[in-house]
PDB file of N, CA, C and O in Angstrom:
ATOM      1  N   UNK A   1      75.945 142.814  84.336  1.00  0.00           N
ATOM      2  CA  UNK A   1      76.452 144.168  84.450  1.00  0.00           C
ATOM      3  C   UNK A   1      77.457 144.205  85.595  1.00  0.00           C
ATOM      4  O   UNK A   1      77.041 143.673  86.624  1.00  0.00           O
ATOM      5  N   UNK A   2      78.535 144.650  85.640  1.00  0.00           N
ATOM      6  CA  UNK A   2      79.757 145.262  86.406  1.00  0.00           C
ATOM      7  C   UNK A   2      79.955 146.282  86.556  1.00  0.00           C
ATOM      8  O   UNK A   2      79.221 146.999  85.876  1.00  0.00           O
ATOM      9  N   UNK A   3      80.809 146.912  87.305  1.00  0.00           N
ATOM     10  CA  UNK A   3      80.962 148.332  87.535  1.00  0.00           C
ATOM     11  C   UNK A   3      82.819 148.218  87.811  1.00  0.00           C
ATOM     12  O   UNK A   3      83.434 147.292  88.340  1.00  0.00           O
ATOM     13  N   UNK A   4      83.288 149.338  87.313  1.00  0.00           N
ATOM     14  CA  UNK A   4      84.579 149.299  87.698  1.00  0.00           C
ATOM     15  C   UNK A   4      84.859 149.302  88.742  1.00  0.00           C
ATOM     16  O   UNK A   4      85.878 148.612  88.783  1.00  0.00           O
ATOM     17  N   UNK A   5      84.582 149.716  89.938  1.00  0.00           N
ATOM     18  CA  UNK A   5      84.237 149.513  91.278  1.00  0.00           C
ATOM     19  C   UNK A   5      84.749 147.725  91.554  1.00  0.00           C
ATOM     20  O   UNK A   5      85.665 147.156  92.149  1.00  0.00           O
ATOM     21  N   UNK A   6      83.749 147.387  90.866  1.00  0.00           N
ATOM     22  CA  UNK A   6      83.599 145.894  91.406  1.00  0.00           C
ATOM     23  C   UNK A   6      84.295 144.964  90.873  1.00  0.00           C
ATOM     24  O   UNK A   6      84.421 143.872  91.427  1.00  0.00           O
ATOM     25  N   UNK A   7      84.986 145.324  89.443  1.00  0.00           N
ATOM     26  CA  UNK A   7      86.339 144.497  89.040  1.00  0.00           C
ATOM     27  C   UNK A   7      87.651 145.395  89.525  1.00  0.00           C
ATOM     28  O   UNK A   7      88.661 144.791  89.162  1.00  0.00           O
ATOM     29  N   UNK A   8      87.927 146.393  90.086  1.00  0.00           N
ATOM     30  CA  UNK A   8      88.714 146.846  90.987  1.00  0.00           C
ATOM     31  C   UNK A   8      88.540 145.848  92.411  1.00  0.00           C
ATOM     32  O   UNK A   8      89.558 145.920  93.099  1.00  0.00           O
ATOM     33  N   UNK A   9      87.853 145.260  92.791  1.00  0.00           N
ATOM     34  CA  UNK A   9      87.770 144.731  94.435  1.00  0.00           C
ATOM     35  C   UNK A   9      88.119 143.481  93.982  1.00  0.00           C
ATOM     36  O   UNK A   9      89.004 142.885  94.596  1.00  0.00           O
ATOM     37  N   UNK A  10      87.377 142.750  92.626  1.00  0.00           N
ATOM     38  CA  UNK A  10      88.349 141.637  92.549  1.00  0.00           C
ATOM     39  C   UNK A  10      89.616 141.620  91.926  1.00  0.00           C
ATOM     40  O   UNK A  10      90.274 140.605  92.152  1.00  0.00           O
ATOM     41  N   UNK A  11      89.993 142.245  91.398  1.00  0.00           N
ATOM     42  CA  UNK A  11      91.512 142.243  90.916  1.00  0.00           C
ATOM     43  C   UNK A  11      92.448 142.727  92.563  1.00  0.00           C
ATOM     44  O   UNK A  11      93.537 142.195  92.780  1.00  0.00           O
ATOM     45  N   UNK A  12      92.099 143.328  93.163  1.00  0.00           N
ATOM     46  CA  UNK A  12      92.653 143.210  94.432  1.00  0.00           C
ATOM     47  C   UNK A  12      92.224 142.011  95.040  1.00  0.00           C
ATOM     48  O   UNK A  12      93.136 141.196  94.905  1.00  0.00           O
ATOM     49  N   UNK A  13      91.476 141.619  95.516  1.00  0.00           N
ATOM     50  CA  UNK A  13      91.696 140.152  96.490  1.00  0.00           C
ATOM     51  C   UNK A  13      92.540 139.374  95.511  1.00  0.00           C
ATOM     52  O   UNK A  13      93.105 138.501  96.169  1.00  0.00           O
ATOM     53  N   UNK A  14      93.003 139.259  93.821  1.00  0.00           N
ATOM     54  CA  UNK A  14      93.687 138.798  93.579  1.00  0.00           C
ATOM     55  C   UNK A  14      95.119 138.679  93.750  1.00  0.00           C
ATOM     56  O   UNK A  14      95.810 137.693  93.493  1.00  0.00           O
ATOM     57  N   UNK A  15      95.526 139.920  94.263  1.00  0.00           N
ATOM     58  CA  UNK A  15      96.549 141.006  93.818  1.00  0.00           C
ATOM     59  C   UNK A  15      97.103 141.516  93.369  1.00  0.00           C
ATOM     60  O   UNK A  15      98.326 141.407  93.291  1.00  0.00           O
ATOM     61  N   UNK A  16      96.120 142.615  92.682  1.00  0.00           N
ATOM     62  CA  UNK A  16      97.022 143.704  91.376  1.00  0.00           C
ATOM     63  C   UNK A  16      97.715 144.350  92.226  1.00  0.00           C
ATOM     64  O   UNK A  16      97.679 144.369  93.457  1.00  0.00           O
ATOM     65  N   UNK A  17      98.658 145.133  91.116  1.00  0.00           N
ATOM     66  CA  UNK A  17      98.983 145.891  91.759  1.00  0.00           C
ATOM     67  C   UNK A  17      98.780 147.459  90.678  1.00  0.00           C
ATOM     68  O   UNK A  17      99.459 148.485  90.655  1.00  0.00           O
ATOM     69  N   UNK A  18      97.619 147.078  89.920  1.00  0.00           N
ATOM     70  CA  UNK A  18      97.159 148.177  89.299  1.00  0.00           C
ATOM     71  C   UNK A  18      96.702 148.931  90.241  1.00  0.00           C
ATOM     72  O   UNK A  18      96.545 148.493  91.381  1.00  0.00           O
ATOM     73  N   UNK A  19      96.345 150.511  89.810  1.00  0.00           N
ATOM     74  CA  UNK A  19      95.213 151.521  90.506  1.00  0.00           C
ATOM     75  C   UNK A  19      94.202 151.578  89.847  1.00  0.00           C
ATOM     76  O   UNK A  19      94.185 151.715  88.624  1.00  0.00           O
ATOM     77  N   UNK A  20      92.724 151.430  90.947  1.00  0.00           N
ATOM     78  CA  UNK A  20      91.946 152.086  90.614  1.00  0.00           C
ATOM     79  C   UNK A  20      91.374 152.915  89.074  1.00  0.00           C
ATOM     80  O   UNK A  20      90.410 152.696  88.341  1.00  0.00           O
ATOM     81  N   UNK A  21      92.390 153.847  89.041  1.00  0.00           N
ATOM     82  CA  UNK A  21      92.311 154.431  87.796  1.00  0.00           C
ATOM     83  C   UNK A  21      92.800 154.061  86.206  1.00  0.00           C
ATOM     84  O   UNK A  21      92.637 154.435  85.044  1.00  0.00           O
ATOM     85  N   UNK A  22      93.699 152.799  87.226  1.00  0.00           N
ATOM     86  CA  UNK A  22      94.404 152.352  85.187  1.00  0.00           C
ATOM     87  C   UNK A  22      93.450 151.146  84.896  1.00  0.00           C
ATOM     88  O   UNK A  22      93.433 150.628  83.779  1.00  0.00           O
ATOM     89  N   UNK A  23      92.575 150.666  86.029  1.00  0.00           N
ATOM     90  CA  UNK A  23      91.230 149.663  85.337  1.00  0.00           C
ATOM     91  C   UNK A  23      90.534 150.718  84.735  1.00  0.00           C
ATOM     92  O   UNK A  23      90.224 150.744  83.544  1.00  0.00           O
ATOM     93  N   UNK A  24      90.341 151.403  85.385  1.00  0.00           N
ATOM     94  CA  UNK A  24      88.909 152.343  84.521  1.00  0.00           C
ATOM     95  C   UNK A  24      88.735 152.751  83.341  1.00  0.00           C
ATOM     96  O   UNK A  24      87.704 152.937  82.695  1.00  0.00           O
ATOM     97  N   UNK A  25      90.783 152.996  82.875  1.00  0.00           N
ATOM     98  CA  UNK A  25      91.245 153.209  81.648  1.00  0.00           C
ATOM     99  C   UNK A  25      90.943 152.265  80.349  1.00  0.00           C
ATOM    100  O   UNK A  25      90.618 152.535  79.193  1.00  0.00           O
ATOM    101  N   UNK A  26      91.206 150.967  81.081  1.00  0.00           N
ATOM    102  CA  UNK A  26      91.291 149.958  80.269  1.00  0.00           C
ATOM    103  C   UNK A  26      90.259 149.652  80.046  1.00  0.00           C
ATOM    104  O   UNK A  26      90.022 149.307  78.888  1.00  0.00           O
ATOM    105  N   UNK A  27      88.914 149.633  81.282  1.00  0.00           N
ATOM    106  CA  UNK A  27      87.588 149.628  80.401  1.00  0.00           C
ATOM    107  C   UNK A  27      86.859 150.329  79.546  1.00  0.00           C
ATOM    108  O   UNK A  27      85.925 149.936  78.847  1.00  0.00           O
ATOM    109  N   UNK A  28      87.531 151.844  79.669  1.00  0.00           N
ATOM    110  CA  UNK A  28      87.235 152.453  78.432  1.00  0.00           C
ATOM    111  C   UNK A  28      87.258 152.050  77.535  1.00  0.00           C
ATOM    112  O   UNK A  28      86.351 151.823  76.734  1.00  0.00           O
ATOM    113  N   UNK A  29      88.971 151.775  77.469  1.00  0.00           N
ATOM    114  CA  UNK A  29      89.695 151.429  76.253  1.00  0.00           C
ATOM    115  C   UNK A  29      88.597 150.335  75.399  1.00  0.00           C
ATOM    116  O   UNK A  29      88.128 150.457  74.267  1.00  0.00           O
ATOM    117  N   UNK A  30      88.426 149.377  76.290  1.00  0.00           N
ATOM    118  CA  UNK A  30      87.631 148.047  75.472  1.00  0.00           C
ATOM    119  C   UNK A  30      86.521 148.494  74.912  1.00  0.00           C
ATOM    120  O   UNK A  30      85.983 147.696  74.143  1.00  0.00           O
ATOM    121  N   UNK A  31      85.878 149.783  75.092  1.00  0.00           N
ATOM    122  CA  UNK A  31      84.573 150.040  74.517  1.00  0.00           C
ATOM    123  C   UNK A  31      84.725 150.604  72.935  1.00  0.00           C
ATOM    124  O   UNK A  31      83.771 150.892  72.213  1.00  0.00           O
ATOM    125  N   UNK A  32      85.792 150.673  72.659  1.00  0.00           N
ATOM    126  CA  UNK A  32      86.194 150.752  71.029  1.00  0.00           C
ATOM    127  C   UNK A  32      86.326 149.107  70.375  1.00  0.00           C
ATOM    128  O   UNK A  32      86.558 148.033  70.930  1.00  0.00           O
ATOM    129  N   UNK A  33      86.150 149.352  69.428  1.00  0.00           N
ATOM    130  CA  UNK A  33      86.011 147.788  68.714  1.00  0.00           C
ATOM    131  C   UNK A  33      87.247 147.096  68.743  1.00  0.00           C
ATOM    132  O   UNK A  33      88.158 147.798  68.303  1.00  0.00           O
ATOM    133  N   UNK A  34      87.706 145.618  69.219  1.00  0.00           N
ATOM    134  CA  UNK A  34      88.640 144.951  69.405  1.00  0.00           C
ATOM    135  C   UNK A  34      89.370 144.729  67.966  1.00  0.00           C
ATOM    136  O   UNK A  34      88.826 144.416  66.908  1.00  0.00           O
ATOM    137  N   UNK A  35      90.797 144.985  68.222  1.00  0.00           N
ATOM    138  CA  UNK A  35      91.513 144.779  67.006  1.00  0.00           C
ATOM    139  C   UNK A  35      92.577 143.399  67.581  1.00  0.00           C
ATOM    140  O   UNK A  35      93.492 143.108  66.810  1.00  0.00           O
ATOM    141  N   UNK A  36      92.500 142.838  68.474  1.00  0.00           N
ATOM    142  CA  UNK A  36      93.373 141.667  68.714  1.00  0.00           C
ATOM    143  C   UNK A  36      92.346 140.908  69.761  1.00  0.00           C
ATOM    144  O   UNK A  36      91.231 141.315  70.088  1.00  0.00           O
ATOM    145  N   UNK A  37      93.037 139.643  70.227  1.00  0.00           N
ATOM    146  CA  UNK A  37      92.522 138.883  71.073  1.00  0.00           C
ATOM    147  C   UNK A  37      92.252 139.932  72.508  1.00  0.00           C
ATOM    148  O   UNK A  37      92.980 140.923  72.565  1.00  0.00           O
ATOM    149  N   UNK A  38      91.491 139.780  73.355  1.00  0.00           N
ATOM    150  CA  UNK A  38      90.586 138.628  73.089  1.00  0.00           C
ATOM    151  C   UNK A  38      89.516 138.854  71.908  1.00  0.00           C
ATOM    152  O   UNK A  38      89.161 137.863  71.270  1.00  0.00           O
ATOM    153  N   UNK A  39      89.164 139.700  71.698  1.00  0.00           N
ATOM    154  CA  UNK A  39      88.251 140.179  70.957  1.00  0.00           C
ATOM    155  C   UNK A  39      86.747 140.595  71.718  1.00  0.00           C
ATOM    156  O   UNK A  39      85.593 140.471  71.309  1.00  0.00           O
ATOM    157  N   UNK A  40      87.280 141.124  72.966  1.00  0.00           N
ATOM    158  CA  UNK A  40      85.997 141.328  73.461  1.00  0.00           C
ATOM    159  C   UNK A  40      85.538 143.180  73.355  1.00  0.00           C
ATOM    160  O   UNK A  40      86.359 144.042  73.040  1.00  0.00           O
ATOM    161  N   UNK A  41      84.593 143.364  73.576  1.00  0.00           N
ATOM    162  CA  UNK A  41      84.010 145.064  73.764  1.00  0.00           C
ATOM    163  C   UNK A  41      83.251 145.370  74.828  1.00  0.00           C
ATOM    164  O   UNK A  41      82.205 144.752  75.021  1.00  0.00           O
ATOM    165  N   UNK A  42      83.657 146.342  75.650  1.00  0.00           N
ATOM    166  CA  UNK A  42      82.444 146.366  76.338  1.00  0.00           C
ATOM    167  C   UNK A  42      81.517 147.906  76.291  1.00  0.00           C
ATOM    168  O   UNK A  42      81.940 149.060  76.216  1.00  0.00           O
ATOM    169  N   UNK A  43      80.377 147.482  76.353  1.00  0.00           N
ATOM    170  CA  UNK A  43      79.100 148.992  76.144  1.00  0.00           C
ATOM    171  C   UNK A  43      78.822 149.161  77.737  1.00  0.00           C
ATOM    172  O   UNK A  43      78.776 148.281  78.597  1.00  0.00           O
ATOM    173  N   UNK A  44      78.676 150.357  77.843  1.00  0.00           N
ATOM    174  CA  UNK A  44      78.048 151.010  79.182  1.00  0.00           C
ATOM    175  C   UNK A  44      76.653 150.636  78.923  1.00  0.00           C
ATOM    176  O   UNK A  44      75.955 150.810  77.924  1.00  0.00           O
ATOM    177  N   UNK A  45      76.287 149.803  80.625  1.00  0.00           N
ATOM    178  CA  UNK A  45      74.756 149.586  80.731  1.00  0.00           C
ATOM    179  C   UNK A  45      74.631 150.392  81.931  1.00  0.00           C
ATOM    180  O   UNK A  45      75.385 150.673  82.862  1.00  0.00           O
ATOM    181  N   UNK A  46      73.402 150.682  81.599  1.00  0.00           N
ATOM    182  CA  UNK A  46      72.800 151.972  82.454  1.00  0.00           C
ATOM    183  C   UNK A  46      74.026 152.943  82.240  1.00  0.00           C
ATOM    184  O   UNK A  46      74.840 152.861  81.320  1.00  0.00           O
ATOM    185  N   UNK A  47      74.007 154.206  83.615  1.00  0.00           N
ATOM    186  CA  UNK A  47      74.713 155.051  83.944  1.00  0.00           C
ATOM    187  C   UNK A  47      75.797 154.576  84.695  1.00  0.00           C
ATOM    188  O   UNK A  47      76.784 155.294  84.530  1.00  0.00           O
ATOM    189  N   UNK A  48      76.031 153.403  85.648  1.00  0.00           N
ATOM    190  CA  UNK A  48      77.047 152.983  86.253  1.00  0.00           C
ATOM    191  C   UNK A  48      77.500 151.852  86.135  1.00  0.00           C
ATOM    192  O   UNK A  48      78.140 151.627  87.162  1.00  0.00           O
ATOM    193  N   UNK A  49      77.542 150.912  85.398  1.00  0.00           N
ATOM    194  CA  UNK A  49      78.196 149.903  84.695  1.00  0.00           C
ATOM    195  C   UNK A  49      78.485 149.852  83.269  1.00  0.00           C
ATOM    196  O   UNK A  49      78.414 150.695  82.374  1.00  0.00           O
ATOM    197  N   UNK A  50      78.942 148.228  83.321  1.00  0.00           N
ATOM    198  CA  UNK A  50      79.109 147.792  81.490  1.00  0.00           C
ATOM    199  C   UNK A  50      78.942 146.396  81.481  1.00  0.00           C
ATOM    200  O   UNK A  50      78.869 145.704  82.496  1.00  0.00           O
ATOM    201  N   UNK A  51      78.884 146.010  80.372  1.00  0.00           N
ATOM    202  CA  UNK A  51      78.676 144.340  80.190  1.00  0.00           C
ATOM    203  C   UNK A  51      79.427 144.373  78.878  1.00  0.00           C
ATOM    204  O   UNK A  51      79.941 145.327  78.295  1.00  0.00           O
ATOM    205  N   UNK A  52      79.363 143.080  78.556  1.00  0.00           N
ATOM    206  CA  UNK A  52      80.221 142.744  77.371  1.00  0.00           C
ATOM    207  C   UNK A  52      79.072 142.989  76.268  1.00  0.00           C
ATOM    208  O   UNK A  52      77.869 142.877  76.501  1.00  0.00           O
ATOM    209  N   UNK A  53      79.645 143.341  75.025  1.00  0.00           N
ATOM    210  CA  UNK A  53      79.062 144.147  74.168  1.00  0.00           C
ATOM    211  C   UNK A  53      78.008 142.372  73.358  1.00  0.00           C
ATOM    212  O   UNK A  53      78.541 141.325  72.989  1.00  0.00           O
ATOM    213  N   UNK A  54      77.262 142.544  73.356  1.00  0.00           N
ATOM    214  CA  UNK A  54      76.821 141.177  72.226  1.00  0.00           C
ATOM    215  C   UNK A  54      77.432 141.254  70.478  1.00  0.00           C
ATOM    216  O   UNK A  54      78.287 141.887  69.858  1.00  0.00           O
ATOM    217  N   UNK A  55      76.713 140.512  70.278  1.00  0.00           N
ATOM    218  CA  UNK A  55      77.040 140.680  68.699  1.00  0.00           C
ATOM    219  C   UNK A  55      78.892 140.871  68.402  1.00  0.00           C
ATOM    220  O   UNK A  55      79.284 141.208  67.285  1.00  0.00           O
ATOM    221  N   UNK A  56      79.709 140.653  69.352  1.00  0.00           N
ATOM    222  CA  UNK A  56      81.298 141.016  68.938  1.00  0.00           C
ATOM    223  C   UNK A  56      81.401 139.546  68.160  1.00  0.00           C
ATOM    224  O   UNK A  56      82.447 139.215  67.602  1.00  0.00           O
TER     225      UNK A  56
END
């Protein structure tokens, strides 16, 4: 389990130069079913994270 929080802190020590808010977007985004590579999904676990969806 991850939290956007916590792939926000590593995409900075990497250096994005995304915000905050356009990760959060994009993990939304992935929680609809993948229509291109990578082909991943992710489901909200618990109330404050997500993990990658199984079964994709």
């Amino acid at each position: 389990m991850f939290t956007v929080r916590a792939v926000y802190a590593e995409m900075l020590a990497a250096g994005t130069v995304y915000s905050e808010s356009t990760v959060f977007k994009t993990m939304q985004r992935m929680k609809a079913p993948p229509v291109r590579p990578p082909f991943l999904r992710l489901e909200r676990a618990g109330g404050d994270g997500f993990r990658v969806a199984l079964g994709v």
